[in-house]
C-alpha positions as CSV (number, residue, x, y, z in Angstrom):
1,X,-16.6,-18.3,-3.4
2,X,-15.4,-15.6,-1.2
3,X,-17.8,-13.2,0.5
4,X,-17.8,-10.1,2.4
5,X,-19.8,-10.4,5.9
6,X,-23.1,-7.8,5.6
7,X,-23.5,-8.4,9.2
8,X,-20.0,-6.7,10.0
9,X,-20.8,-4.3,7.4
10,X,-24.1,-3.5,9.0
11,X,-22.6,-3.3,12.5
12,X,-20.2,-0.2,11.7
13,X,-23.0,1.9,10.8
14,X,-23.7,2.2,14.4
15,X,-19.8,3.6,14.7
16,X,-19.2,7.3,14.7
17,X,-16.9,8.1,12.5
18,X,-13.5,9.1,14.1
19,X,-10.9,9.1,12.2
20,X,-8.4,11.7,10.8
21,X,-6.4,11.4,7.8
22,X,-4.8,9.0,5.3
23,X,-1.7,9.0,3.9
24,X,0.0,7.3,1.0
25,X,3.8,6.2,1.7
26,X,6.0,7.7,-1.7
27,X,8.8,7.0,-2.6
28,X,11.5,9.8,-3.6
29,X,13.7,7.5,-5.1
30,X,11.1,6.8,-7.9
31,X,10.5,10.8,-8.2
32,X,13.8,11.7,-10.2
33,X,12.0,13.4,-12.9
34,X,9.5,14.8,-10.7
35,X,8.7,18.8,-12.0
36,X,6.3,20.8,-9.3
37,X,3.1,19.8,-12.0
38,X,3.9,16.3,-11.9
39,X,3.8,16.5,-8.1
40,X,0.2,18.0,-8.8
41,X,-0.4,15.4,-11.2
42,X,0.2,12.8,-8.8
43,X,-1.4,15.0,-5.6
44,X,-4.6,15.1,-7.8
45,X,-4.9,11.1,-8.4
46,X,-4.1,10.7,-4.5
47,X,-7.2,14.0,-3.3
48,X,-9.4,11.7,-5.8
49,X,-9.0,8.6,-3.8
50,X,-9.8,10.2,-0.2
51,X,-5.5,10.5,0.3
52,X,-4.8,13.6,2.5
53,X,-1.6,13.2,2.1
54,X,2.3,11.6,1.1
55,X,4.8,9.9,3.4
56,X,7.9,10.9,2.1
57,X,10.5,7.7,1.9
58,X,14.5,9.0,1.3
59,X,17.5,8.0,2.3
60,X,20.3,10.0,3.2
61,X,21.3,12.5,0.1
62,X,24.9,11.2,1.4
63,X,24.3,7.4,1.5
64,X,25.5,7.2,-2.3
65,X,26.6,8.9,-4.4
66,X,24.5,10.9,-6.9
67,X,21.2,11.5,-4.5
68,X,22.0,15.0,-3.4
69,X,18.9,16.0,-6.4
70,X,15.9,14.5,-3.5
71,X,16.8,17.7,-1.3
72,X,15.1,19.4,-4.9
73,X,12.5,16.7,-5.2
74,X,11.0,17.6,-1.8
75,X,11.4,21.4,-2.3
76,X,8.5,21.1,-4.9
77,X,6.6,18.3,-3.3
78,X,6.1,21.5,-0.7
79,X,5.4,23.7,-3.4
80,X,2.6,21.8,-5.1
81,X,0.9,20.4,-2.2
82,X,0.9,23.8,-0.3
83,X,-1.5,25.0,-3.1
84,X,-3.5,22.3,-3.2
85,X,-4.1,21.9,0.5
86,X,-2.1,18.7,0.6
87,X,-0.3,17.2,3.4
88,X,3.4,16.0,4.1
89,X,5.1,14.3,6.3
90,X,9.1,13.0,6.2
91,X,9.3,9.4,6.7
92,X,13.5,8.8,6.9
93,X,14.7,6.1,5.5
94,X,16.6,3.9,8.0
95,X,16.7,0.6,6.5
96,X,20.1,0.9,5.1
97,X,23.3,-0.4,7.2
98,X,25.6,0.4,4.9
99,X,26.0,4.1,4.0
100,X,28.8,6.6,3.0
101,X,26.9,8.9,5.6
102,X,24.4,8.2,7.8
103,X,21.6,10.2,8.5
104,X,22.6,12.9,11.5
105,X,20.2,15.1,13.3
106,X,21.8,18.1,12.2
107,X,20.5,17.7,9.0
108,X,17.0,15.9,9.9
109,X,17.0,18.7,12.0
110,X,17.8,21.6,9.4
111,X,15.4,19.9,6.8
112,X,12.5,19.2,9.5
113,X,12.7,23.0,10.1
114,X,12.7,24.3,6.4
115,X,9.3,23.5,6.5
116,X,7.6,24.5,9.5
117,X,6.0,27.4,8.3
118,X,4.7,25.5,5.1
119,X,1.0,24.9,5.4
120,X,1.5,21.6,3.7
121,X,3.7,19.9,7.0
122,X,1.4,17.7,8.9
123,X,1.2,18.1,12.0
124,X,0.0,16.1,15.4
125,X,-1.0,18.1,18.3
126,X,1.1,21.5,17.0
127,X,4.2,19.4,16.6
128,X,5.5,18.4,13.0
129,X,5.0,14.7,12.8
130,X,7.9,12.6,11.7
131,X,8.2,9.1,10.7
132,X,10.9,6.5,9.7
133,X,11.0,3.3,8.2
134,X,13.1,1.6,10.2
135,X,15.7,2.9,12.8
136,X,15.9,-0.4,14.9
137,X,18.1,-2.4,12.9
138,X,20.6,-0.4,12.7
139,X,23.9,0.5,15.1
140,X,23.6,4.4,14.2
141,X,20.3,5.1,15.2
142,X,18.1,3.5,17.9
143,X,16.8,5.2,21.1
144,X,19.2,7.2,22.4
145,X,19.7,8.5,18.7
146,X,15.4,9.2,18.4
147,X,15.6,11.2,21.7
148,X,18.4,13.2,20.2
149,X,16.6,14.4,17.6
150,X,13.5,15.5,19.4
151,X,16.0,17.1,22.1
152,X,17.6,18.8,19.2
153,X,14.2,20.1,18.0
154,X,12.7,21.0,21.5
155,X,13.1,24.4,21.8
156,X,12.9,25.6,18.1
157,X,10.2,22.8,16.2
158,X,9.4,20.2,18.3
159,X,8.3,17.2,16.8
160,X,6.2,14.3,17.2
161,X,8.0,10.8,16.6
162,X,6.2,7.9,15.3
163,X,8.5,5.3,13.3
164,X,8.0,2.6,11.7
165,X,10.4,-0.4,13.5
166,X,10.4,-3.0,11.7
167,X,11.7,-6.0,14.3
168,X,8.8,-4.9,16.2
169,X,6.4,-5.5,13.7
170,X,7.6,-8.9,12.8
171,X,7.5,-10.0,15.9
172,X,4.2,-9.0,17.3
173,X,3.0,-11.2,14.4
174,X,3.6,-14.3,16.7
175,X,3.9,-12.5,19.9
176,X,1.8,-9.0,20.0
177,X,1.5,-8.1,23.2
178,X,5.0,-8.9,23.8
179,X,6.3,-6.9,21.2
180,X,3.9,-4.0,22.1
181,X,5.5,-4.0,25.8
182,X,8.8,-4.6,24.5
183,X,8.7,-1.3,22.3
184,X,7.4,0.8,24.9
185,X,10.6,-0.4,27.0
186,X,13.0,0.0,24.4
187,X,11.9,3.3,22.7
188,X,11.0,5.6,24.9
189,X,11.9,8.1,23.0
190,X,8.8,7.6,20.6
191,X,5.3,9.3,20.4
192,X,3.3,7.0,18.2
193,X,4.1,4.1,16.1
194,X,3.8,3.1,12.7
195,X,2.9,-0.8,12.3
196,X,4.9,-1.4,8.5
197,X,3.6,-5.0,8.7
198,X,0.8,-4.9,6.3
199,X,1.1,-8.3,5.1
200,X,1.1,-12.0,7.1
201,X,4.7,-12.8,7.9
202,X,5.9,-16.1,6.1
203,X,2.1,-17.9,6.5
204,X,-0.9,-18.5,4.1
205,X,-3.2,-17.4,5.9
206,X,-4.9,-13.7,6.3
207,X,-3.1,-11.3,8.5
208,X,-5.3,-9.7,11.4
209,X,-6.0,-6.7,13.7
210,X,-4.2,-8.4,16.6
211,X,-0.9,-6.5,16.5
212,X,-2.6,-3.2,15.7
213,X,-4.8,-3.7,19.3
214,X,-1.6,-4.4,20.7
215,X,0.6,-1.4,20.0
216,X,-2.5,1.0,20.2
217,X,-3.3,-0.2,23.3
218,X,0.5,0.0,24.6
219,X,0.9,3.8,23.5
220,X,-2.3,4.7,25.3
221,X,-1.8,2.7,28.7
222,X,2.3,4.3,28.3
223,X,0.8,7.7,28.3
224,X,2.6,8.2,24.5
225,X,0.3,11.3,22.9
226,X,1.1,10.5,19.2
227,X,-0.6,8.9,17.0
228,X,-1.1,4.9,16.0
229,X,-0.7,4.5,12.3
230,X,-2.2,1.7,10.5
231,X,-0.5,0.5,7.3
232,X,-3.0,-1.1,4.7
233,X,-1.3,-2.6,1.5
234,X,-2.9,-4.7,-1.6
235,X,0.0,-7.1,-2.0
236,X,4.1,-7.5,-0.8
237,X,6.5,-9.6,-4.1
238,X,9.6,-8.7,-4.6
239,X,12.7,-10.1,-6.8
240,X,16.0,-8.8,-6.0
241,X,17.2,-12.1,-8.8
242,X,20.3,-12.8,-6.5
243,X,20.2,-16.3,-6.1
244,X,19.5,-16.0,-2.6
245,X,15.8,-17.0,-1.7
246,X,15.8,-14.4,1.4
247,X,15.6,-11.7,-1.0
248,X,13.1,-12.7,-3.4
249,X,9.9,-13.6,-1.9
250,X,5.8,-13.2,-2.1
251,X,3.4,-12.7,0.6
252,X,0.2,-14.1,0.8
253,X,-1.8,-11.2,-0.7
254,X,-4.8,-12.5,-2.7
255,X,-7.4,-10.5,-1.3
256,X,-5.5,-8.8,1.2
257,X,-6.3,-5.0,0.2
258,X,-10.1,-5.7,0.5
259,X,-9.6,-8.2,3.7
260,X,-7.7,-5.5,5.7
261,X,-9.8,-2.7,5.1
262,X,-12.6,-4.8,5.6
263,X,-11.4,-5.2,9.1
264,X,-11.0,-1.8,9.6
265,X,-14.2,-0.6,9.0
266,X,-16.0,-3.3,10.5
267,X,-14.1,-4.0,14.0
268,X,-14.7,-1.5,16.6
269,X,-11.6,-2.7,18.3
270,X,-9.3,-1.3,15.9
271,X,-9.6,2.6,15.2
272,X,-6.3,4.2,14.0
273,X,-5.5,7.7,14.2
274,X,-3.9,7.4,10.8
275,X,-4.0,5.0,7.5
276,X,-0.7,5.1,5.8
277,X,-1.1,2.9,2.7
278,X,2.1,1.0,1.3
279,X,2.3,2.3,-1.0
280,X,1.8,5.2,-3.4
281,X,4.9,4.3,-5.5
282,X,7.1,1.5,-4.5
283,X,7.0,-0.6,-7.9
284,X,9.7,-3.1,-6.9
285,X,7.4,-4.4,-4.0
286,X,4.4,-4.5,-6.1
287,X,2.5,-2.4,-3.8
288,X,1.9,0.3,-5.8
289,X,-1.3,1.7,-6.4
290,X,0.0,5.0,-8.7
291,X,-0.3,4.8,-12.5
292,X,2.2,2.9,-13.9
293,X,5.9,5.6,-14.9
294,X,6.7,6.6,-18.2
295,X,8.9,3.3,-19.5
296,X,10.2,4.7,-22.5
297,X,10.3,8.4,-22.8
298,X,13.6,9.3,-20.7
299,X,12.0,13.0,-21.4
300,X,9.0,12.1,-19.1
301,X,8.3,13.7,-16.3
302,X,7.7,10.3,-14.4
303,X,10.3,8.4,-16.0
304,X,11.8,5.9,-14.2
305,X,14.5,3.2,-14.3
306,X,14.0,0.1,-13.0
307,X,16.6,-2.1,-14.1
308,X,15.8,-5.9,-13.7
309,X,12.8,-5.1,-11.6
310,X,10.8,-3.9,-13.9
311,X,10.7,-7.2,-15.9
312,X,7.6,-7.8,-13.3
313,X,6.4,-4.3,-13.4
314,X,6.4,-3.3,-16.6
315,X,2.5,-4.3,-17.8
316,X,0.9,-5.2,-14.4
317,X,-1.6,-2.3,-14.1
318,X,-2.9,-1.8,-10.0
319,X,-4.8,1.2,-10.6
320,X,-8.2,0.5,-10.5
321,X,-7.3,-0.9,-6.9
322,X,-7.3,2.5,-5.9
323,X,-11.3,2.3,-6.3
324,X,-11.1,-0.2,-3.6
325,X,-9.2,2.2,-1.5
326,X,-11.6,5.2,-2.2
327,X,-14.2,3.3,-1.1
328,X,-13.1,2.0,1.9
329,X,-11.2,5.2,2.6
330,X,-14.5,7.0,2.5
331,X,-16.1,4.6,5.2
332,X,-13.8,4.8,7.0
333,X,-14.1,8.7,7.1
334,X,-17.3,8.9,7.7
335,X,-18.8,5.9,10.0
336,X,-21.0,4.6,6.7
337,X,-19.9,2.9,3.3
338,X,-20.2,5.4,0.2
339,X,-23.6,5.4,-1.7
340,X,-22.9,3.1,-4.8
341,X,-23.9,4.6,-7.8
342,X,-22.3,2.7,-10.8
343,X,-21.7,-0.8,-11.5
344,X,-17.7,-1.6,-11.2
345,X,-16.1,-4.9,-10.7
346,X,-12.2,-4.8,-10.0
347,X,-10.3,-7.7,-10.5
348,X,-6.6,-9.0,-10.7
349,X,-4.7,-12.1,-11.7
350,X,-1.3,-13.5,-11.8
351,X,0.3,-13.8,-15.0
352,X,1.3,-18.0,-14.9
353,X,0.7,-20.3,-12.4
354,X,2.7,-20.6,-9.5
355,X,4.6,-23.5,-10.6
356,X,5.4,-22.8,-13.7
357,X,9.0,-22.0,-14.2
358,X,10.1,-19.1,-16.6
359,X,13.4,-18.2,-18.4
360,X,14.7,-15.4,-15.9
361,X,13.7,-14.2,-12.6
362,X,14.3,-16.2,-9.6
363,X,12.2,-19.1,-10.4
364,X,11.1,-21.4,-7.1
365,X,13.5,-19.7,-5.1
366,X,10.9,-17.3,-4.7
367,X,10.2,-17.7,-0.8
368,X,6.5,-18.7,0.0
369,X,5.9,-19.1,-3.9
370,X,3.2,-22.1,-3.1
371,X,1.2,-19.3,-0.8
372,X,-0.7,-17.8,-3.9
373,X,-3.7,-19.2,-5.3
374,X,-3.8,-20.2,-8.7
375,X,-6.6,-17.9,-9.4
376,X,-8.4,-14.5,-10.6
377,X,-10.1,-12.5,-8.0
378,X,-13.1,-10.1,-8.3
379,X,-14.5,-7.3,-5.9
380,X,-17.5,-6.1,-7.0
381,X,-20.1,-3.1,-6.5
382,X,-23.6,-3.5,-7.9
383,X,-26.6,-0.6,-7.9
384,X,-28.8,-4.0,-7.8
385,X,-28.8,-7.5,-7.4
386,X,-26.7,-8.7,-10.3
387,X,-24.6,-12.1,-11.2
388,X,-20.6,-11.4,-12.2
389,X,-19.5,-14.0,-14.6
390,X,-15.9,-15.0,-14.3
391,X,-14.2,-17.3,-17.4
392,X,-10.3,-17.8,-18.0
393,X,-9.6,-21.0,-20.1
394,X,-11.4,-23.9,-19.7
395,X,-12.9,-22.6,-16.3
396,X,-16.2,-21.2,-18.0
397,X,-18.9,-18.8,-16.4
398,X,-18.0,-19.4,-12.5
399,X,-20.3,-17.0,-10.7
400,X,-21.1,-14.8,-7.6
401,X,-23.9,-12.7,-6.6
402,X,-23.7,-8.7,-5.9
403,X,-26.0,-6.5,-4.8
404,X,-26.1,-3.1,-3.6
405,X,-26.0,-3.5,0.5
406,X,-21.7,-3.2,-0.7
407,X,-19.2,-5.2,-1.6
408,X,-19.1,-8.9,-2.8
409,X,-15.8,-11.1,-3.6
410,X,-15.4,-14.4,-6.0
411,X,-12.9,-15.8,-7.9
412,X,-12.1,-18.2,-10.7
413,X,-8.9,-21.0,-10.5
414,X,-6.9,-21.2,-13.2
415,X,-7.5,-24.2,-15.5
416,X,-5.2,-27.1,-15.1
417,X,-4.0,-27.1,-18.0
418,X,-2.6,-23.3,-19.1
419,X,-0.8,-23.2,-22.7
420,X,2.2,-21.4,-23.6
421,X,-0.1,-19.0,-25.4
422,X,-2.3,-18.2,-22.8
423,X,-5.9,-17.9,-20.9
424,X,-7.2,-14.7,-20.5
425,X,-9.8,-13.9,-18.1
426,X,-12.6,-12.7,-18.8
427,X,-15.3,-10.6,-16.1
428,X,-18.8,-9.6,-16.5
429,X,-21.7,-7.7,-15.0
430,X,-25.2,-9.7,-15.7
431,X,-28.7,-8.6,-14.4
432,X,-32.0,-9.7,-16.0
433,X,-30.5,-11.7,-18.3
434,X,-28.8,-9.1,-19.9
435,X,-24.6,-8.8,-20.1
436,X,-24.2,-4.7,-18.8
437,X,-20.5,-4.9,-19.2
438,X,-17.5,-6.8,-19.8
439,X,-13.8,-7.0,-19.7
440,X,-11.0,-8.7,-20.8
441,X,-7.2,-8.6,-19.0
442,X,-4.7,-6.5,-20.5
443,X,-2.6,-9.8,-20.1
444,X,-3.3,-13.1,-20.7
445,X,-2.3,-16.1,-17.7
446,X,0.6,-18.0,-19.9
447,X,3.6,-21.0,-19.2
448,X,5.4,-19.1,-21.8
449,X,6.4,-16.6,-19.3
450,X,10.1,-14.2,-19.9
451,X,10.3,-13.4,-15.6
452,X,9.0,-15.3,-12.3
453,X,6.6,-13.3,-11.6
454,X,4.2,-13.0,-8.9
455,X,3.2,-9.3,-9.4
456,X,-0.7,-9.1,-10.1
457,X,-2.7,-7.2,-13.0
458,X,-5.5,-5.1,-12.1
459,X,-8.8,-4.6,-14.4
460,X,-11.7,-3.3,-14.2
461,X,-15.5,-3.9,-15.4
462,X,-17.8,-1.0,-15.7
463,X,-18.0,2.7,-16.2
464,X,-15.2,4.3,-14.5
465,X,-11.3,5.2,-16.1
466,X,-8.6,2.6,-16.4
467,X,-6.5,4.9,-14.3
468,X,-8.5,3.7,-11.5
469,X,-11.0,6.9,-10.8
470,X,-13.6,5.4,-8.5
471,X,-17.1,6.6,-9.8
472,X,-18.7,5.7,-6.3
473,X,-19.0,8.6,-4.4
């Protein structure tokens, strides 16, 4: 059974709450369709959660052709979240080595000012923050490229810089205060830093607050003024399907949204100024945390194409895992976990065991594919003491206790034997004898299985929309 500790819990209600804003990371790429009302659409579902804000993920317009339509994308990602007292902030996309053109800092630079008068640009001590994913690995950017930009912008916007490099990140995994000291050597061109690696790098085992200590502590003993930006993510699988094991892969993610956030809010030794969580939209990375896109209706105003990688999105609902953000998010906003007021349990599954070997996809050349567990997970909030029942298969009525001093975690493995037809789990809320409510999956755990797929579905149990609306407050 896995448990939540009530004595960390307990602790952070001594901590006053300090913290600024959270952001979600989007990605334009997946925004094609995108009209100004679907931006609100999607601006609403994010203010619901406790999300202040987006992290805007494009490449260059010139990297391919055909992309020169983002520049309009982000036009009316201003427009709605100006009048809905939103926030923005451009993360540039610097992950890609080969390009037509490159980003240059006469455009970053021209874009970065468009804005500056729009209410909805976020800023960080009266400078427009900017982040990147990436910039390290790269020969056209780096350093000496960084400090460029902020030259550039001196005089007319200046801007605070606080990427997101990636080699960093892996490596303080391993080595954090290393890495930390190494950054603030190489980049001194930065302000603050973004920390991408939300997951644990190539172990099974749960990632910790280590390397977030480090590179906090290294931009405040360095004298850097911008922020430290903590990414928090529910789960990292990705399938590329190009026979090379280094680009599919899984990380070991079976209770790492409630883990990591868990952390958070109970560890004094870890306070970010920022929570960027990866990621709003980024279905091919199953990270997502957005309603699933419009799939068929090329009309739809979030339509979008996914080619082979939406074999293993297509289905797997995550959106009642934004109730685990929201309540988290409001902790860690206030110094005190949210009253609970309904009974909700959220749960999520893999779709066949781990070994099981399906007709397309990559199969076991999914790197780390042994990491998952072979089971359904439950997070549960409880008004009183209650029991949550947990069946899939043979595996009948495994339980867990809840009650209402916050959150409490169990699981179920999957049977050992799974047919081709399928298990499918079942969860539900018992108190006083009496079954309050129940769910089934939307998708059974099957060997008949069309794509290798490591990409969790979501559920919930209890009042509260399938969309994922947290009715905690």
């Amino acid at each position: 059974m896995y448990t939540l500790s009530v004595i960390a819990a307990a602790s952070a209600l001594l901590r006053v709450a300090s913290a600024t804003e959270v952001f979600a990371h989007f990605m334009v790429q997946n925004a094609y369709a995108y009209t100004v009302d679907q931006w609100k659409t999607d601006i609403t579902s994010a203010q619901q959660v406790g999300i202040d804000g987006f992290s805007l993920n494009w490449i260059p317009p010139d990297c391919e052709t055909g992309l020169d339509w983002m520049v309009d994308r982000i036009d009316d990602a201003f427009t709605a979240a100006e009048s809905m007292g939103f926030s923005l902030i451009y993360s540039f996309d610097m992950s890609y080595s080969t390009c037509d053109v490159f980003w240059n800092q006469t455009f970053m630079q021209d874009m970065i000012s468009k804005y500056a008068g729009n209410s909805a640009a976020y800023r960080w001590n009266s400078n427009m923050l900017v982040t990147t994913y990436g910039g390290d690995q790269v020969d056209e950017y780096g350093n000496e490229f960084f400090q460029g930009l902020k030259d550039n912008m001196q005089d007319s916007n200046p801007i605070t810089l606080a990427p997101a490099l990636t080699m960093y990140s892996m490596g303080a995994q391993t080595d954090p205060t290393g890495e930390a000291s190494n950054l603030m050597s190489d980049y001194t061109s930065i302000d603050g830093y973004l920390n991408w690696q939300a997951w644990p790098l190539n172990v099974d085992s749960n990632i910790t607050v280590t390397p977030d200590q480090a590179f906090q502590s290294a931009l405040k003993s360095n004298g850097r003024s911008g922020p430290y930006i903590m990414a928090v993510s529910p789960w990292q699988y990705k399938d590329l399907n190009d026979g090379n094991p280094l680009d599919s892969w899984v990380a070991y993610s079976d209770t790492l949204f409630p883990d990591r956030f868990q952390a958070l809010v109970s560890n004094d030794a870890i306070q970010p100024d920022i929570i960027e969580l990866l990621t709003w939209n980024d279905f091919c990375e199953s990270h997502y945390i957005r309603d699933l896109p419009n799939q068929d209706d090329t009309s739809a105003t979030d339509y979008v194409e996914l080619g082979d990688m939406g074999a293993y999105v297509w289905g797997q609902n995550h959106a009642p895992w934004r109730i685990i953000a929201k309540y988290y998010i409001s902790w860690w906003k206030n110094g005190s976990p949210p009253a609970i007021t309904m009974d909700q349990v959220v749960f999520w599954h893999r779709i066949h065991p781990k070994a099981t070997v399906c007709s397309g996809g990559s199969s076991t050349g999914v790197r780390n594919y042994l990491y998952p567990e072979d089971a359904v997970f439950a997070w549960a909030l409880v008004t009183e003491s209650s029991t949550i029942s947990m069946s899939i298969g043979s595996n009948q009525y495994w339980t867990f206790e809840a009650d209402s001093s916050g959150p409490s975690m169990g699981m179920v493995p999957f049977p050992l034997y799974v047919s081709g037809s399928g298990d499918t789990p079942e969860v539900a809320i018992m108190r006083n004898g009496e079954t309050l409510h129940s769910a089934s999956s939307s998708q059974a755990v099957s060997t008949d299985c069309a794509w290798q797929n490591f990409n969790p579905v979501v559920g919930l149990v209890g009042p509260g929309m399938n969309s994922g609306t947290n009715s905690t407050s």
